[in-house]
N, CA, C and O atoms as CSV, one atom per row, in Angstrom:
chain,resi,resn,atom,element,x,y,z
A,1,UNK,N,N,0.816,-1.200,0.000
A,1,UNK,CA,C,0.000,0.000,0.000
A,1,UNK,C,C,0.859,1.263,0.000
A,1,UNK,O,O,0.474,2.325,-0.489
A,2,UNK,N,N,2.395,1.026,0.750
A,2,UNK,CA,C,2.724,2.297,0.721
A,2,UNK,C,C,3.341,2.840,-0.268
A,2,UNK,O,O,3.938,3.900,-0.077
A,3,UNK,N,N,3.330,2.235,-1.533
A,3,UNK,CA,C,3.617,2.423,-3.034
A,3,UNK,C,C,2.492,3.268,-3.835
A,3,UNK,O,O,2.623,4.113,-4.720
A,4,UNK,N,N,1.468,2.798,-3.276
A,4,UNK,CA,C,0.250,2.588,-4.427
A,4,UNK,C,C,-0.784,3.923,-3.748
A,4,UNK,O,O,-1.933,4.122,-4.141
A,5,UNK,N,N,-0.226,4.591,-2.874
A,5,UNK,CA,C,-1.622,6.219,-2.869
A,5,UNK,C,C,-1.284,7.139,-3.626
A,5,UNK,O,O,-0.071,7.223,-3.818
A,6,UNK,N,N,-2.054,8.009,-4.229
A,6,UNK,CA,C,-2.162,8.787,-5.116
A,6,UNK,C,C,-0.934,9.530,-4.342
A,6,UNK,O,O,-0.725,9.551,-3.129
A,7,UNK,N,N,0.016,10.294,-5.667
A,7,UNK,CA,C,1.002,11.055,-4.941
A,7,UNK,C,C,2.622,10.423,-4.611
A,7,UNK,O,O,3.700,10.987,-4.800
A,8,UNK,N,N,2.304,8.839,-3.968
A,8,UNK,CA,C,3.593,8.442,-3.339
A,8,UNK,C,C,4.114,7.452,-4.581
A,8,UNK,O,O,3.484,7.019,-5.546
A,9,UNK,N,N,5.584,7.251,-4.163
A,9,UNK,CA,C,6.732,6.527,-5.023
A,9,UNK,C,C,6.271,6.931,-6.626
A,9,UNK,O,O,5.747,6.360,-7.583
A,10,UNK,N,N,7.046,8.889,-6.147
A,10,UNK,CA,C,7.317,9.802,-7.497
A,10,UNK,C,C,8.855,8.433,-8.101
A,10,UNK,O,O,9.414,7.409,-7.708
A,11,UNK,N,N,8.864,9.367,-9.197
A,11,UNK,CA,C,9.613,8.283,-10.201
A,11,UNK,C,C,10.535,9.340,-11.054
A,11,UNK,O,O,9.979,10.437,-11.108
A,12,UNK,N,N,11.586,9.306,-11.620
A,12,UNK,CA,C,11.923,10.175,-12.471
A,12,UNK,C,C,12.919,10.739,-12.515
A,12,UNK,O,O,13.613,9.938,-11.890
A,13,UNK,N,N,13.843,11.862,-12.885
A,13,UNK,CA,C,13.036,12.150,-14.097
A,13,UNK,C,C,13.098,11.363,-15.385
A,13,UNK,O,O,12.247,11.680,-16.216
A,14,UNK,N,N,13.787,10.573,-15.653
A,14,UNK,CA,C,14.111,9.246,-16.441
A,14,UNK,C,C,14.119,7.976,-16.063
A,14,UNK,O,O,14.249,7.745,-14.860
A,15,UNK,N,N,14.019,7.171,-16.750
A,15,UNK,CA,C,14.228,5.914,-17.057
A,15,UNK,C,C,15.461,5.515,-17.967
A,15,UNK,O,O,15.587,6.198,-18.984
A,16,UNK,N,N,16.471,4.423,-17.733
A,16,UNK,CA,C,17.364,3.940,-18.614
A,16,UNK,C,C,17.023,2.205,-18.966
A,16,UNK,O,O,16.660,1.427,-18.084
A,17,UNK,N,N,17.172,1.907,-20.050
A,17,UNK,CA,C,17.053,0.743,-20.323
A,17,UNK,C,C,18.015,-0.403,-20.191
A,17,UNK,O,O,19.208,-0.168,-20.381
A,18,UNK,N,N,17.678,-1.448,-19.929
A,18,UNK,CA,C,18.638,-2.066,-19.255
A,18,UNK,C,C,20.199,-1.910,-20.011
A,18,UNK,O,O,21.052,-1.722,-19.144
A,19,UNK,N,N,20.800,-1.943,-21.474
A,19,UNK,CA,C,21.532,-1.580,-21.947
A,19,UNK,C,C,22.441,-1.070,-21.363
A,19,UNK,O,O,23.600,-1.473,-21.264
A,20,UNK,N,N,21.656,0.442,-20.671
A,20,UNK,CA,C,22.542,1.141,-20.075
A,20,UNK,C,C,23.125,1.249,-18.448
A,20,UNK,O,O,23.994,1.887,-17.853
A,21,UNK,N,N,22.488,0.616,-18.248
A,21,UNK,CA,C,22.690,-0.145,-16.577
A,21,UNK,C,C,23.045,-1.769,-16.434
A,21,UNK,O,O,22.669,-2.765,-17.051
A,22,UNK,N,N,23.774,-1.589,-15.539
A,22,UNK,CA,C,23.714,-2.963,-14.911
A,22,UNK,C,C,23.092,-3.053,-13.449
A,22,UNK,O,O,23.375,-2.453,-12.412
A,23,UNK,N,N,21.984,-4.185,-13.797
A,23,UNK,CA,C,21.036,-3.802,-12.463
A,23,UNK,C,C,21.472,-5.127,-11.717
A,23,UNK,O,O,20.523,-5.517,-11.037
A,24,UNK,N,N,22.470,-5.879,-11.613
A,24,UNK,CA,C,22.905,-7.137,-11.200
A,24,UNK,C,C,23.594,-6.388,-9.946
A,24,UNK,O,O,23.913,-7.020,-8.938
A,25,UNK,N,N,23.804,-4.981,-10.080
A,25,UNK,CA,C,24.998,-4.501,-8.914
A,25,UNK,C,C,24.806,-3.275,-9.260
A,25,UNK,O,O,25.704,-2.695,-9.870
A,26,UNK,N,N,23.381,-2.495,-8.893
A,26,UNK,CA,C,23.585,-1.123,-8.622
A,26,UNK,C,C,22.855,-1.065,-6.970
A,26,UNK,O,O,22.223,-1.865,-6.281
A,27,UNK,N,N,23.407,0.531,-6.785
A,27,UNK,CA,C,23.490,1.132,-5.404
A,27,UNK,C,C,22.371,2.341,-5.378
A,27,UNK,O,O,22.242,3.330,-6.100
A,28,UNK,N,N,21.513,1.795,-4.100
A,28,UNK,CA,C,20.347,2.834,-4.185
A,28,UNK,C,C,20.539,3.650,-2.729
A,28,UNK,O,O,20.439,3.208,-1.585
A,29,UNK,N,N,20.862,5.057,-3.217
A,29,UNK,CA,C,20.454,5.224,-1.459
A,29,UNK,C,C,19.600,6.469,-0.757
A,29,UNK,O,O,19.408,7.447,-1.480
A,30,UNK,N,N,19.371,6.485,-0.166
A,30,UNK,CA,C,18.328,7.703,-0.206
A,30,UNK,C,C,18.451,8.605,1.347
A,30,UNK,O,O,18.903,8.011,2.326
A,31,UNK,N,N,18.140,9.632,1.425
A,31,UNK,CA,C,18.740,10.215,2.379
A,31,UNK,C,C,17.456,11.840,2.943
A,31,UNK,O,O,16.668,12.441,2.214
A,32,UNK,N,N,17.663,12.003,4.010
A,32,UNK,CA,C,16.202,12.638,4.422
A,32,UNK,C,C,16.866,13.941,5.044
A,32,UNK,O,O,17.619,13.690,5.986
A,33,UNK,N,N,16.753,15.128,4.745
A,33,UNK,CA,C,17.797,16.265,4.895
A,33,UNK,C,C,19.060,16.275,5.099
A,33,UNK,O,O,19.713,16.908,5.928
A,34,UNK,N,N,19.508,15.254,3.991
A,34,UNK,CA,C,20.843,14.992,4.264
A,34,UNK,C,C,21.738,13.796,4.962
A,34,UNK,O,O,22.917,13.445,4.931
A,35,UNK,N,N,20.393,13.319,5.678
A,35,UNK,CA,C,21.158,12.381,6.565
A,35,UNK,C,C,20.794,11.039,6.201
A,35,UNK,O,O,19.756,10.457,6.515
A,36,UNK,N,N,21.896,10.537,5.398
A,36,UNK,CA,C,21.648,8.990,4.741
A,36,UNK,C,C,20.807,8.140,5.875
A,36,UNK,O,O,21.058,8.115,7.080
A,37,UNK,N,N,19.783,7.474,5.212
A,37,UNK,CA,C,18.767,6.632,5.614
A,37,UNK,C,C,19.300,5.113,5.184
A,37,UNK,O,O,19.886,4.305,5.905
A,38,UNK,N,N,18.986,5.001,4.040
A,38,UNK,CA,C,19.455,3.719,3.366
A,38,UNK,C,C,20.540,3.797,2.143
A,38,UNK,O,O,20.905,4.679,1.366
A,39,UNK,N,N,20.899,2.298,2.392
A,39,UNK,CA,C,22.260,2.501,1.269
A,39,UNK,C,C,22.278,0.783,1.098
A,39,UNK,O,O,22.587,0.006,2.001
A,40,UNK,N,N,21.959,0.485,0.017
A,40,UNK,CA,C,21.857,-1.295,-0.380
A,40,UNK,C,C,21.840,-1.347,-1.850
A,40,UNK,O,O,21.655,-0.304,-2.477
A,41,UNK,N,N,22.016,-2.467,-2.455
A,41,UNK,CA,C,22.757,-2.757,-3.794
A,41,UNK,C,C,21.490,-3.854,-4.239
A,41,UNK,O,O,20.734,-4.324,-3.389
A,42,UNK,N,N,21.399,-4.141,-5.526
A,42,UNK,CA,C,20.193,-4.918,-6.003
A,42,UNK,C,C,20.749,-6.740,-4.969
A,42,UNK,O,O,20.011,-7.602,-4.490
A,43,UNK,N,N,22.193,-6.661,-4.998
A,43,UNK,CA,C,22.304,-7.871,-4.388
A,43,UNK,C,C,22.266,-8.317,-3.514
A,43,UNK,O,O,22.759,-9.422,-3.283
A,44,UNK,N,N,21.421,-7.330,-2.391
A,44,UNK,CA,C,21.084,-7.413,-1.415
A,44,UNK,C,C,19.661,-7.904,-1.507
A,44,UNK,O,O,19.221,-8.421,-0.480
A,45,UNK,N,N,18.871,-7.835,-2.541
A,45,UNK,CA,C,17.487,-8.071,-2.967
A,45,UNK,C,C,17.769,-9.422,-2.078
A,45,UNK,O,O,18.845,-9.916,-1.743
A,46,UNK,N,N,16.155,-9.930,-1.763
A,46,UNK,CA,C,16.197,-11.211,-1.044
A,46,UNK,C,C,15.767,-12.476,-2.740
A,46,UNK,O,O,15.744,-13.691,-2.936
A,47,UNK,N,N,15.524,-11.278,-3.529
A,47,UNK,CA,C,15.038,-12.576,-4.816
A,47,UNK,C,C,15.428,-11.751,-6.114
A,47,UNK,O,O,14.809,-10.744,-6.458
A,48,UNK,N,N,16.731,-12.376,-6.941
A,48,UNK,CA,C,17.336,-11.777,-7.885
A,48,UNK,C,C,16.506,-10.700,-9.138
A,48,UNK,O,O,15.350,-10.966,-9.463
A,49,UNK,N,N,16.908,-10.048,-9.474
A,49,UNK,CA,C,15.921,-9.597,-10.606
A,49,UNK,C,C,14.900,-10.291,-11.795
A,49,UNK,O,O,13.756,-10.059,-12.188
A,50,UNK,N,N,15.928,-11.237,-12.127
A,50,UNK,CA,C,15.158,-12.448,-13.016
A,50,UNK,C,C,14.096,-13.133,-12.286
A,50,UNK,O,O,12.963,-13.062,-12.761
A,51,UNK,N,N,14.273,-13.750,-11.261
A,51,UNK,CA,C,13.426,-14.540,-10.151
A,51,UNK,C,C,11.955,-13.921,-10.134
A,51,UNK,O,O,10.876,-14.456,-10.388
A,52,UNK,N,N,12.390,-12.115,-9.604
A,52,UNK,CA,C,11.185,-11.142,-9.454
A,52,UNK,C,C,10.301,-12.045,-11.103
A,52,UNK,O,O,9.512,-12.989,-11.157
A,53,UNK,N,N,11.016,-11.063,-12.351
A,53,UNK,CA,C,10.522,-11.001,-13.402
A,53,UNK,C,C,9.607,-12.160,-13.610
A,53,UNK,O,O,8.392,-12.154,-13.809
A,54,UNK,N,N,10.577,-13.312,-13.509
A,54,UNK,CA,C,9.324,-14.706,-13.688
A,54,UNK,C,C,8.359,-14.771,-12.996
A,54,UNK,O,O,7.221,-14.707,-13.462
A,55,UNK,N,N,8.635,-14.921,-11.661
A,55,UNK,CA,C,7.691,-14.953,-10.969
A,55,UNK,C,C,5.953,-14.310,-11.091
A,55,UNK,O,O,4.822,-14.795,-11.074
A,56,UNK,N,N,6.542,-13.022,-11.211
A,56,UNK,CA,C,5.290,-11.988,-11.988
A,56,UNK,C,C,4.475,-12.097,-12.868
A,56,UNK,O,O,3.254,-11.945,-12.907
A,57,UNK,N,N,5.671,-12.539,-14.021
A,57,UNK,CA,C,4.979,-12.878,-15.153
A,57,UNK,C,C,4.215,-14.027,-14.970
A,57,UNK,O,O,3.414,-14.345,-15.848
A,58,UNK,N,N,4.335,-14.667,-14.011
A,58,UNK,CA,C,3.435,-16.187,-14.533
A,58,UNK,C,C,2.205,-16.445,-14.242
A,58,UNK,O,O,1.648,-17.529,-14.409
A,59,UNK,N,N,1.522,-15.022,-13.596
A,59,UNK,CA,C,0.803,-14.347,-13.043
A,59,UNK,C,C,0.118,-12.807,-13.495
A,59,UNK,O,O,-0.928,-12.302,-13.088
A,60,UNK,N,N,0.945,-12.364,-14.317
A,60,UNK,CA,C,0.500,-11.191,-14.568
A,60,UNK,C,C,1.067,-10.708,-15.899
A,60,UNK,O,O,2.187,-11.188,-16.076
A,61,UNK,N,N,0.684,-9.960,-16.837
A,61,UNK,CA,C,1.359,-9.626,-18.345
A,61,UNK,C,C,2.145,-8.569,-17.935
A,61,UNK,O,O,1.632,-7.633,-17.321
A,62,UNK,N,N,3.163,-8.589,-18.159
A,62,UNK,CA,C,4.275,-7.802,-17.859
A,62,UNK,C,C,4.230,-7.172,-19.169
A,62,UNK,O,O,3.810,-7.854,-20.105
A,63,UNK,N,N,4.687,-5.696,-19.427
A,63,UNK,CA,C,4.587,-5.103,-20.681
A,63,UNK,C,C,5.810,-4.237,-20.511
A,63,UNK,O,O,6.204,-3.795,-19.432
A,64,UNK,N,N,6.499,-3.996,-21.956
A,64,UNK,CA,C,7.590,-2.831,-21.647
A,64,UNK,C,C,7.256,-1.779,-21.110
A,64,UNK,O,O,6.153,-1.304,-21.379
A,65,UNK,N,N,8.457,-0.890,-19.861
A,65,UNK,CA,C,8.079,-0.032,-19.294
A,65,UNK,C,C,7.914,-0.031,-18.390
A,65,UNK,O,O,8.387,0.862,-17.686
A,66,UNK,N,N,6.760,-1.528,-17.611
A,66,UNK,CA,C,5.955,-1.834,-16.333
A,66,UNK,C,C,7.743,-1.861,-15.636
A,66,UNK,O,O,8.916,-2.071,-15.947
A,67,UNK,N,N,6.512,-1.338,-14.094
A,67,UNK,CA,C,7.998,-0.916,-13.342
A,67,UNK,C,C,7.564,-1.713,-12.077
A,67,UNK,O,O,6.394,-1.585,-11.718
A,68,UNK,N,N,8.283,-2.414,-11.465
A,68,UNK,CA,C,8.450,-3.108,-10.331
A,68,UNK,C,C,8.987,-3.157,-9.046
A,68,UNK,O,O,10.047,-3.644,-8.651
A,69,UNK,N,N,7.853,-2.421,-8.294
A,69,UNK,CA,C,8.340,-1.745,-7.467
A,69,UNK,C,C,8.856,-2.977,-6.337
A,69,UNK,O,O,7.937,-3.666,-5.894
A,70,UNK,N,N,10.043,-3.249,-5.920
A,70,UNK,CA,C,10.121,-4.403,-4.386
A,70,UNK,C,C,10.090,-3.450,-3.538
A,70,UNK,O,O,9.792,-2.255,-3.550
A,71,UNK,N,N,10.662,-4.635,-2.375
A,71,UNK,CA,C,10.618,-3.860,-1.191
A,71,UNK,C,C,11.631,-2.549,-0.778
A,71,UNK,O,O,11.642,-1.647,-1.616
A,72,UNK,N,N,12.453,-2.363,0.389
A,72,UNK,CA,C,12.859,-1.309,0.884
A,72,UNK,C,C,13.865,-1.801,2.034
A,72,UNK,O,O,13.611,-2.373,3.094
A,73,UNK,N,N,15.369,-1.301,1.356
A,73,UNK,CA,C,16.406,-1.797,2.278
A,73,UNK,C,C,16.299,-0.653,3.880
A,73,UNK,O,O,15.635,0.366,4.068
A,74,UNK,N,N,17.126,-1.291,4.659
A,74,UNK,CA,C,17.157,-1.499,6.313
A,74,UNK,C,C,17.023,0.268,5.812
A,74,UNK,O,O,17.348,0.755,4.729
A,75,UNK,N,N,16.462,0.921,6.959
A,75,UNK,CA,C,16.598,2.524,7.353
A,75,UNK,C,C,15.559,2.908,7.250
A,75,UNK,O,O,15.637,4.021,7.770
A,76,UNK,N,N,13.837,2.677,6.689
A,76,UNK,CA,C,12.491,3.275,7.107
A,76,UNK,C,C,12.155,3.625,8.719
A,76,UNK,O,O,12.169,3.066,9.815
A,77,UNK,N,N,11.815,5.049,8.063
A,77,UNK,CA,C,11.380,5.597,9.616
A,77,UNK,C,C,11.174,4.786,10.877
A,77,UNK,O,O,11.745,4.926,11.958
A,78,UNK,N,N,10.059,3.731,10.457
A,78,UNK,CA,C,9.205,3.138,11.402
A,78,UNK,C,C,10.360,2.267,11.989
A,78,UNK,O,O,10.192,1.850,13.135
A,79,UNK,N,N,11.528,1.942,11.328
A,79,UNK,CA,C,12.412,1.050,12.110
A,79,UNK,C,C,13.192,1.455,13.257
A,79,UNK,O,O,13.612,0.626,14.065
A,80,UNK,N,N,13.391,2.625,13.353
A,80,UNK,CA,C,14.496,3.674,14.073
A,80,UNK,C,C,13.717,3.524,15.613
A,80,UNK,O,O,12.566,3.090,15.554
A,81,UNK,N,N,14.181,3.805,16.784
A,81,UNK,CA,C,13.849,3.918,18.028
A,81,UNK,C,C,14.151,5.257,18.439
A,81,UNK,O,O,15.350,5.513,18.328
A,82,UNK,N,N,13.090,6.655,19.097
A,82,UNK,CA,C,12.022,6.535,18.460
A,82,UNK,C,C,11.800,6.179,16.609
A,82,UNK,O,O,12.807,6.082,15.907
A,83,UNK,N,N,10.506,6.030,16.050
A,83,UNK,CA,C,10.921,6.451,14.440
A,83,UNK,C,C,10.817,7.665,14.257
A,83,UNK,O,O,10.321,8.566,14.933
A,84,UNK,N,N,11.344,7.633,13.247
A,84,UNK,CA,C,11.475,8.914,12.704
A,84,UNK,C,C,10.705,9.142,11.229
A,84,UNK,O,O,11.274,8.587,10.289
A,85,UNK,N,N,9.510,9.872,10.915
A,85,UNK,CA,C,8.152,9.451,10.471
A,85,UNK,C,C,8.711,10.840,9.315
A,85,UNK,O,O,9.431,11.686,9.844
A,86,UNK,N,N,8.437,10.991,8.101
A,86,UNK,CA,C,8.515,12.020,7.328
A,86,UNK,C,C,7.710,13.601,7.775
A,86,UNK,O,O,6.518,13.450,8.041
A,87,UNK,N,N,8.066,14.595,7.847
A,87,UNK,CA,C,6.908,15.303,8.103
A,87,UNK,C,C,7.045,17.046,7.261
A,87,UNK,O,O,8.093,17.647,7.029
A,88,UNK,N,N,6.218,17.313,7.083
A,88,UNK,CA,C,5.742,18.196,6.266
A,88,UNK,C,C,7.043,19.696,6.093
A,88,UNK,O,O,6.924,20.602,6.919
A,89,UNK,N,N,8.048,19.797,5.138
A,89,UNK,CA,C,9.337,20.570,5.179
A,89,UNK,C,C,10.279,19.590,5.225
A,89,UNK,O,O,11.323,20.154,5.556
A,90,UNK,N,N,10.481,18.403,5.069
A,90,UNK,CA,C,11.647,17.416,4.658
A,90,UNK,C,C,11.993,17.456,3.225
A,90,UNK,O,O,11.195,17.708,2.321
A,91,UNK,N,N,13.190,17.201,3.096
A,91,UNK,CA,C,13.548,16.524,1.739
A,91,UNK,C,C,13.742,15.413,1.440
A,91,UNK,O,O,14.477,14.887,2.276
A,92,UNK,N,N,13.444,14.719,0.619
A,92,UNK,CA,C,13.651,13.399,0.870
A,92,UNK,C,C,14.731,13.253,-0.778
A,92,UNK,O,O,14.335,13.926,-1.730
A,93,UNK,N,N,16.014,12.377,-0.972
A,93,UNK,CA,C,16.654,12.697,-2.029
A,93,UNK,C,C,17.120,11.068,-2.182
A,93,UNK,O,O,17.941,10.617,-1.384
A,94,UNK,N,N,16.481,10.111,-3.379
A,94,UNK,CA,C,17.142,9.362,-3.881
A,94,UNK,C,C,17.769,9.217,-4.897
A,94,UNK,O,O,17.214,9.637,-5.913
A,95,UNK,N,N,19.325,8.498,-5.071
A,95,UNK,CA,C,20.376,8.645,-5.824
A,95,UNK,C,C,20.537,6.802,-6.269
A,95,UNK,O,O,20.888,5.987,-5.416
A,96,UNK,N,N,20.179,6.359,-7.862
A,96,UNK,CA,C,20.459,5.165,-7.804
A,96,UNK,C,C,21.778,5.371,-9.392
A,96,UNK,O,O,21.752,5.975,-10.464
A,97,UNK,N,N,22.643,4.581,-8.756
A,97,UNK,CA,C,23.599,4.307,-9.897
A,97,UNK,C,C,23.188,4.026,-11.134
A,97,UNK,O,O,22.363,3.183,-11.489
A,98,UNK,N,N,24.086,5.113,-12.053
A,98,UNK,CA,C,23.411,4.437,-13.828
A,98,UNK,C,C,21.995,5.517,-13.923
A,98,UNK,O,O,22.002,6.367,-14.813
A,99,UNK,N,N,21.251,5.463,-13.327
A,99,UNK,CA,C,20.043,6.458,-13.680
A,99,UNK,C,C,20.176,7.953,-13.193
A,99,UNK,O,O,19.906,8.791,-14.053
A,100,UNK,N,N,20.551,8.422,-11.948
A,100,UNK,CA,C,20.439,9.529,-11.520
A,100,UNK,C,C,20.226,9.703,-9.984
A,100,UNK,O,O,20.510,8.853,-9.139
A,101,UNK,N,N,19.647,11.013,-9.734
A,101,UNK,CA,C,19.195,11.701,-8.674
A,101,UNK,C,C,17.888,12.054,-8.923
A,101,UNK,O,O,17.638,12.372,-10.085
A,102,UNK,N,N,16.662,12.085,-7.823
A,102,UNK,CA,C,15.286,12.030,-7.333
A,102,UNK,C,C,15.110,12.977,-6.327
A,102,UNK,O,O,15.111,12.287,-5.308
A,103,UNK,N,N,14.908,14.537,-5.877
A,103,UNK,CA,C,14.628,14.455,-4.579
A,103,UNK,C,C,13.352,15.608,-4.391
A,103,UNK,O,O,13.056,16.338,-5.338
A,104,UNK,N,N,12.931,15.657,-3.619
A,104,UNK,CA,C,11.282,16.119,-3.862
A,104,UNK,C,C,11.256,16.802,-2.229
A,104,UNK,O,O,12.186,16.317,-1.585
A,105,UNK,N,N,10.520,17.689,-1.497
A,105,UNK,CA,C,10.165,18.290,-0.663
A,105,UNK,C,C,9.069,17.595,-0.532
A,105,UNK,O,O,8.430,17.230,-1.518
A,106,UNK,N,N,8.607,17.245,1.047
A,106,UNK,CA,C,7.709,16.587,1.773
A,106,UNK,C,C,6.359,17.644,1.865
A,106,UNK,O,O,6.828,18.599,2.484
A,107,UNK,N,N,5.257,17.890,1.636
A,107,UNK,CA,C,4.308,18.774,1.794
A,107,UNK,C,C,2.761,17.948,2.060
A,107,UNK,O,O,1.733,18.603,2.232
């Protein structure tokens, strides 16, 4: 659900095709006024990229483009003691290897 409300998991501003990435060993990390949150590599995934892909498909029509969202390496708010919850004047800035930089103001 926390993918899928109107508004959340912005995207952008590009896309690269696999060609131009290697997604066997890229680095995603994302960071909340600065202060790195998470930092994990696709090979940390608990189920390889291919694995995902089949899996999906054998179940669902996968079409060029369709984007697949998994889960979310160690550092979400809710994990932290207290958490630490997004709130309205944050930045939130993700950086994944091969594609770019993402970062958007919390409102």
């Amino acid at each position: 659900m926390g993918k899928s409300f109107d508004t959340f998991c912005p995207m952008g501003p590009w896309l690269v095709s696999a060609d131009e990435m290697d997604g066997t060993n890229t680095h995603v990390r994302c960071y909340v006024n600065g202060e790195e949150r998470q930092n994990a590599a696709t090979p940390d995934l608990i189920f390889d990229i291919p694995t995902l892909i089949e899996t999906l498909s054998a179940g669902i029509t996968l079409y060029p483009g369709d984007v697949i969202a998994t889960g979310t390496p160690v550092g979400v708010g809710i994990g932290f003691t207290p958490p630490k919850y997004l709130k309205s004047g944050d930045v939130v800035r993700v950086e994944i290897d091969g594609i770019g930089v993402l970062e958007n103001p919390v409102k």
